[in-house]
DSSP file (Angstrom, degrees, kcal/mol; ACC not computed):
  #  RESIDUE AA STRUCTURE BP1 BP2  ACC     N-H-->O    O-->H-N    N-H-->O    O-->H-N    TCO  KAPPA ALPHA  PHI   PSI    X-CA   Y-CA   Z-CA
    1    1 A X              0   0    0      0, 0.0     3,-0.3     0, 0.0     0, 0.0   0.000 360.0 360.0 360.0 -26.2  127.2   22.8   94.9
    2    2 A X    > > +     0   0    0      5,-0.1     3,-1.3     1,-0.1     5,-1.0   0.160 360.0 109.3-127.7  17.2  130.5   20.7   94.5
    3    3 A X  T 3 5 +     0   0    0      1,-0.2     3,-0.3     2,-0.2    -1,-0.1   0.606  61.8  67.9 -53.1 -20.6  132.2   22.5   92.6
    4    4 A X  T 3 5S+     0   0    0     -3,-0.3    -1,-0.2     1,-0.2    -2,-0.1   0.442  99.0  54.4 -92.2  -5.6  134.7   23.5   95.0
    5    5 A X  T < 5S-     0   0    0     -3,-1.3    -1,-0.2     2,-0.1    -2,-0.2   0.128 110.6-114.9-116.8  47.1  136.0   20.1   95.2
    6    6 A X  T   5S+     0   0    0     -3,-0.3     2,-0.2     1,-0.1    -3,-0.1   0.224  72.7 123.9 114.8 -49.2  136.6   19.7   92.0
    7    7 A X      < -     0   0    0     -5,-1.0     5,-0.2     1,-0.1    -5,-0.1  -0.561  67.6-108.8-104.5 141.6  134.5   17.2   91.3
    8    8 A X    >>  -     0   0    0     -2,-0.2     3,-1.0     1,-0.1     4,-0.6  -0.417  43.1-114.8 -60.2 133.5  131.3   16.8   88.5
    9    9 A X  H >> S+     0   0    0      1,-0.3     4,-2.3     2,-0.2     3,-1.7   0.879 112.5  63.9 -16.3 -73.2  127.8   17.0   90.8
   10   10 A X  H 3> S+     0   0    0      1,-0.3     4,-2.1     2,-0.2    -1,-0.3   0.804 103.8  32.7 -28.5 -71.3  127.5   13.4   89.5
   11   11 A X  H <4 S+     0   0    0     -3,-1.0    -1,-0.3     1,-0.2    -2,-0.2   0.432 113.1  61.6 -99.2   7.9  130.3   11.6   90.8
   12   12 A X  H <X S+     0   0    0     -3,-1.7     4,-2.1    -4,-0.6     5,-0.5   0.778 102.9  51.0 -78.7 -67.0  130.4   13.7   94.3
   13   13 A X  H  X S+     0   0    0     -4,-2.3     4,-4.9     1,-0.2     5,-0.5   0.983 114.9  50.3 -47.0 -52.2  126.6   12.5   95.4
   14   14 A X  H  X S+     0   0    0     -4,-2.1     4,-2.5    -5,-0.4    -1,-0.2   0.867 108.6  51.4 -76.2 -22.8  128.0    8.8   94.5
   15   15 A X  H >> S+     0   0    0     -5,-0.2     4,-1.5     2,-0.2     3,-0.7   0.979 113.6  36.1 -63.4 -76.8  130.7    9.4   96.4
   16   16 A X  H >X S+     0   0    0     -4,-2.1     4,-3.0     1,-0.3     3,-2.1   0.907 115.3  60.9 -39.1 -47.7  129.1   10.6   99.8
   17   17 A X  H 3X S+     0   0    0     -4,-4.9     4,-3.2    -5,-0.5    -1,-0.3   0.937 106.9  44.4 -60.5 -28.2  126.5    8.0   99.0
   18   18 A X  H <X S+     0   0    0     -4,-2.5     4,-1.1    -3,-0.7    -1,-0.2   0.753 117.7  41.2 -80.4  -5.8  129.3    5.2   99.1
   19   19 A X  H <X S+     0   0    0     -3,-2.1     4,-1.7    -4,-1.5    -1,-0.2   0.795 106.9  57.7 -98.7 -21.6  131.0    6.3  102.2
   20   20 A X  H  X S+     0   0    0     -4,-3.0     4,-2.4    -5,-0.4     3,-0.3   0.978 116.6  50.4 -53.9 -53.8  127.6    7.1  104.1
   21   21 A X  H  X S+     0   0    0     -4,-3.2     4,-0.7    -5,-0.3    -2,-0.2   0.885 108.6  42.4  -0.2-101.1  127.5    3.2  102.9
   22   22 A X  H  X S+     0   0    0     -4,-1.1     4,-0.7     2,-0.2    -1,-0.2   0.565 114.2  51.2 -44.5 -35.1  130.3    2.0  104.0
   23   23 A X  H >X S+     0   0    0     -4,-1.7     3,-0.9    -3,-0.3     4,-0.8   0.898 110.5  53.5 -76.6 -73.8  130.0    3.9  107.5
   24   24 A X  H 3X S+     0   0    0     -4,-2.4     4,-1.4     1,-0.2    -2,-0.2   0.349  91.7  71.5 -31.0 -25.7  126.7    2.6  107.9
   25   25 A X  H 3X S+     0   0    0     -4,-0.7     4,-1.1     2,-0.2    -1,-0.2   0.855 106.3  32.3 -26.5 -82.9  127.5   -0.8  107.5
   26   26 A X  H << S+     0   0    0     -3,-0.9     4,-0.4    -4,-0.7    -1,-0.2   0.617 114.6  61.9 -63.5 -17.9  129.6   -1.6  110.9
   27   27 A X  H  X S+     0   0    0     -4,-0.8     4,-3.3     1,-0.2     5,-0.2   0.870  99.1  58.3 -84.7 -44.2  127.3    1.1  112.7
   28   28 A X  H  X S+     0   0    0     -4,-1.4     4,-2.8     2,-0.2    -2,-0.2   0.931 112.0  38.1 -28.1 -54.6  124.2   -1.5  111.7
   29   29 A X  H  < S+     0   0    0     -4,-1.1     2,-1.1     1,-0.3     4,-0.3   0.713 111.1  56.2 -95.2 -94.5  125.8   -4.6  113.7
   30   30 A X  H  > S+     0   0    0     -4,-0.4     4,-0.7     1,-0.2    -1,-0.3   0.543 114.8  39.4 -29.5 -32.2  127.0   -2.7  116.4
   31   31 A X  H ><>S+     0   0    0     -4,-3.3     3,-2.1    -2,-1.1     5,-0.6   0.943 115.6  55.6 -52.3 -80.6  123.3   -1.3  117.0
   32   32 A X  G ><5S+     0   0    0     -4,-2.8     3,-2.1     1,-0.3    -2,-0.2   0.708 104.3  49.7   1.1 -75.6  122.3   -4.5  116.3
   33   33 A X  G 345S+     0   0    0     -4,-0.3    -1,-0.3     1,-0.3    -2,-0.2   0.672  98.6  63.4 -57.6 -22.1  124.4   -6.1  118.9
   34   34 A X  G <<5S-     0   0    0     -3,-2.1    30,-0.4    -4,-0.7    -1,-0.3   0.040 116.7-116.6-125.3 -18.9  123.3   -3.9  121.5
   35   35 A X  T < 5S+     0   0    0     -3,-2.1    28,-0.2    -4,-0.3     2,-0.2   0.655  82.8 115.2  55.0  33.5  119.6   -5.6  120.8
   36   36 A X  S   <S-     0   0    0     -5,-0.6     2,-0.5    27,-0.1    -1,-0.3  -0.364  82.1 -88.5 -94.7-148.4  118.1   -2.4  119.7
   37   37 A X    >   -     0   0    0      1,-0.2     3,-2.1    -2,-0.2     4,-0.2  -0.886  20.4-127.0-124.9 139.3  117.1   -2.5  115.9
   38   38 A X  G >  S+     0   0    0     -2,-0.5     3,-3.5     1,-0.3     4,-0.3   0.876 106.1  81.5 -23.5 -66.6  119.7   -1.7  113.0
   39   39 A X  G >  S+     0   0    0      1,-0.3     3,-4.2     2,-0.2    -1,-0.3   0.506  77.1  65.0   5.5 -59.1  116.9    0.6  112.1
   40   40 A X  G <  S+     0   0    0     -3,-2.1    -1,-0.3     1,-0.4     3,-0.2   0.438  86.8  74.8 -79.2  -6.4  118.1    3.2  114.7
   41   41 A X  G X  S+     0   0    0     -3,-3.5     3,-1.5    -4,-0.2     4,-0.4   0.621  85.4  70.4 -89.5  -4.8  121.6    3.7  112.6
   42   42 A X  T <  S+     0   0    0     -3,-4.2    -2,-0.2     1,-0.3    -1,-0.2   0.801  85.8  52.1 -72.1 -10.5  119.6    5.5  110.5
   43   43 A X  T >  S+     0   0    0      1,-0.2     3,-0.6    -3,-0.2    -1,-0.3   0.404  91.3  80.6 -92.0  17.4  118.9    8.5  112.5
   44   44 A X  T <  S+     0   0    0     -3,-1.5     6,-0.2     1,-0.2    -1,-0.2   0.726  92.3  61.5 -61.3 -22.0  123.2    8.6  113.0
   45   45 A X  T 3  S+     0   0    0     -4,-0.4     2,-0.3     4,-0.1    -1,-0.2   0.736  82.7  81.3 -65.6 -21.5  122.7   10.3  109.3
   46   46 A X  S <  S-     0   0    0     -3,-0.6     4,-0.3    -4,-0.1     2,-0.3  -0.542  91.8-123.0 -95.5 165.5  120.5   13.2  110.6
   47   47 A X  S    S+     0   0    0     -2,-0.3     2,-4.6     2,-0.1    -1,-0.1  -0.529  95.9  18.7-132.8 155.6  123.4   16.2  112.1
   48   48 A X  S  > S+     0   0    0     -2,-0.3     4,-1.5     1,-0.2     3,-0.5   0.086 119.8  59.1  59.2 -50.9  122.5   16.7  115.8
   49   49 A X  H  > S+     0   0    0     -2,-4.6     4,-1.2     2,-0.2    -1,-0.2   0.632  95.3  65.1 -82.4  -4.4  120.5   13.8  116.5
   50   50 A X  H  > S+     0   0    0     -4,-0.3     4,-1.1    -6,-0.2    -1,-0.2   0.829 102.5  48.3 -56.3 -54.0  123.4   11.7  115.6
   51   51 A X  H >> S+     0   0    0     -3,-0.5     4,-1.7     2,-0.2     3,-1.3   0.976 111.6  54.2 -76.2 -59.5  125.2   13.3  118.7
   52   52 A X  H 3X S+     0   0    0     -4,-1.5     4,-1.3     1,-0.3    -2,-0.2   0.657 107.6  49.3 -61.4 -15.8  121.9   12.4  120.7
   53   53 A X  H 3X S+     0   0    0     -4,-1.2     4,-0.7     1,-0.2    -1,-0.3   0.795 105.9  54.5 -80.8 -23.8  122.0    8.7  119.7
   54   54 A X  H <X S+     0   0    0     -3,-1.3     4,-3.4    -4,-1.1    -2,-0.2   0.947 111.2  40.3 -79.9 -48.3  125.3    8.2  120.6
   55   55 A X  H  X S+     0   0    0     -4,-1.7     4,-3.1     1,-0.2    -1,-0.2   0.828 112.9  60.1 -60.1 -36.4  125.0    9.5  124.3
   56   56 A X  H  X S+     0   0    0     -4,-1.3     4,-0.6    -5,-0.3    -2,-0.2   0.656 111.6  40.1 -77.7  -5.2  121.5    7.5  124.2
   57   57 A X  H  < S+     0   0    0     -4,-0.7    -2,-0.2     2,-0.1     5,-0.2   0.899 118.7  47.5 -87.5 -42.3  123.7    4.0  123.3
   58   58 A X  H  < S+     0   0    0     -4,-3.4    -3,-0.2     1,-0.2    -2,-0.2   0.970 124.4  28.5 -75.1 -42.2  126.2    4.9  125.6
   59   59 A X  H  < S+     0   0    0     -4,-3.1    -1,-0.2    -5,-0.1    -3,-0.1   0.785  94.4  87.5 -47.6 -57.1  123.8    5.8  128.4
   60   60 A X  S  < S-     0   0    0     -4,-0.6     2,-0.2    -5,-0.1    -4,-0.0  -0.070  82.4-106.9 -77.3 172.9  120.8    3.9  128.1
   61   61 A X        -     0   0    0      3,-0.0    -1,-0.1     2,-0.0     5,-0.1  -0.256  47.8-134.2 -91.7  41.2  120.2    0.2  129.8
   62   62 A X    >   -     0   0    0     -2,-0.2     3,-1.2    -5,-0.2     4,-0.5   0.702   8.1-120.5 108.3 104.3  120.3   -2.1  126.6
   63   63 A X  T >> S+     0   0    0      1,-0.3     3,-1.2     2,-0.2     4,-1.1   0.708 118.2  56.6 -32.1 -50.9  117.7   -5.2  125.6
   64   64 A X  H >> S+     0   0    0    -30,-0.4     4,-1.6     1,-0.3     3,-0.9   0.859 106.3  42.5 -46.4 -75.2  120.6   -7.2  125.7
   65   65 A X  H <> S+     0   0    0     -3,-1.2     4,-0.6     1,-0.3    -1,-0.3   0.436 113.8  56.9 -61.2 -23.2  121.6   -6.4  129.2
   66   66 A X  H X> S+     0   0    0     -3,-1.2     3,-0.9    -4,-0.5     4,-0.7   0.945 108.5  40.9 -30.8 -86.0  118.0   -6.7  130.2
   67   67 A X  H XX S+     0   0    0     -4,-1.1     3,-1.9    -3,-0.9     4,-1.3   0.874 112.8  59.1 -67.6 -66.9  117.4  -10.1  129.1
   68   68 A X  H 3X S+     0   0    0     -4,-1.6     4,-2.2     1,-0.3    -1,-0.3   0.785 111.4  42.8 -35.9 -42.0  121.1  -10.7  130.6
   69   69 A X  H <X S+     0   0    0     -3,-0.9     4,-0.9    -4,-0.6    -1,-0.3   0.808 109.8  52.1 -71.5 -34.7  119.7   -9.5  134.1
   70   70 A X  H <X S+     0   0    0     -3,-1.9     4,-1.4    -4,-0.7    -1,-0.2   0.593 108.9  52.0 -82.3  -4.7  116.5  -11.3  134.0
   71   71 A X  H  < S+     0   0    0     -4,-1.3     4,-0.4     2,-0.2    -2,-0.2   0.964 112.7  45.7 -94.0 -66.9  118.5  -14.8  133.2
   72   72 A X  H  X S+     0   0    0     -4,-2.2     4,-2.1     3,-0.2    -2,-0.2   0.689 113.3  49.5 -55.7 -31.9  120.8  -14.2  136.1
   73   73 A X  H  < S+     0   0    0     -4,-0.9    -2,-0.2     2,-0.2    -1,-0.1   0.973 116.0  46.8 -56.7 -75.2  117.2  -13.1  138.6
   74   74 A X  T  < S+     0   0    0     -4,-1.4    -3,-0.2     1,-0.2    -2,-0.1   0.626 114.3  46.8 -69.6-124.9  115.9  -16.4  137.2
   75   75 A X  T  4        0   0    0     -4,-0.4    -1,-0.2     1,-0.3    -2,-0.2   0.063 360.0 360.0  27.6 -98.9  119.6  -18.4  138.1
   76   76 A X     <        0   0    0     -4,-2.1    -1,-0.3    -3,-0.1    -2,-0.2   0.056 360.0 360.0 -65.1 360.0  119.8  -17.2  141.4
């Protein structure tokens, strides 16, 4: 299967698995911050639903912003 770059089966899986890492890492706290649950970077790993999470972060109204809204009702 990875033979076309070159590389022994072996040390190709360790590879993707350490940049799938490495990506995952920063995508974790940025979910995070956003006060939905890391958890939800895992589906960026899945091909297609990846595209759908992204439009559902950019889109959707955000715990954070929630919380943020109800502190300011409560203030005013």
């Amino acid at each position: 299967m990875f033979e076309s770059l070159g590389l022994p089966e072996s040390i190709a899986v360790v590879a993707i698995v350490l940049i799938s890492l490495i990506w995952i890492w920063p995508v974790w706290r940025i979910v995070a911050k956003t006060g939905h649950p890391g958890a939800l970077t895992l589906l960026f790993l899945i091909p297609a639903i990846n595209l759908g999470m992204l439009f559902y972060l950019a889109f959707a109204e955000w715990p954070i912003e929630r919380e943020l809204k109800t502190l300011r009702q409560r203030g005013a």
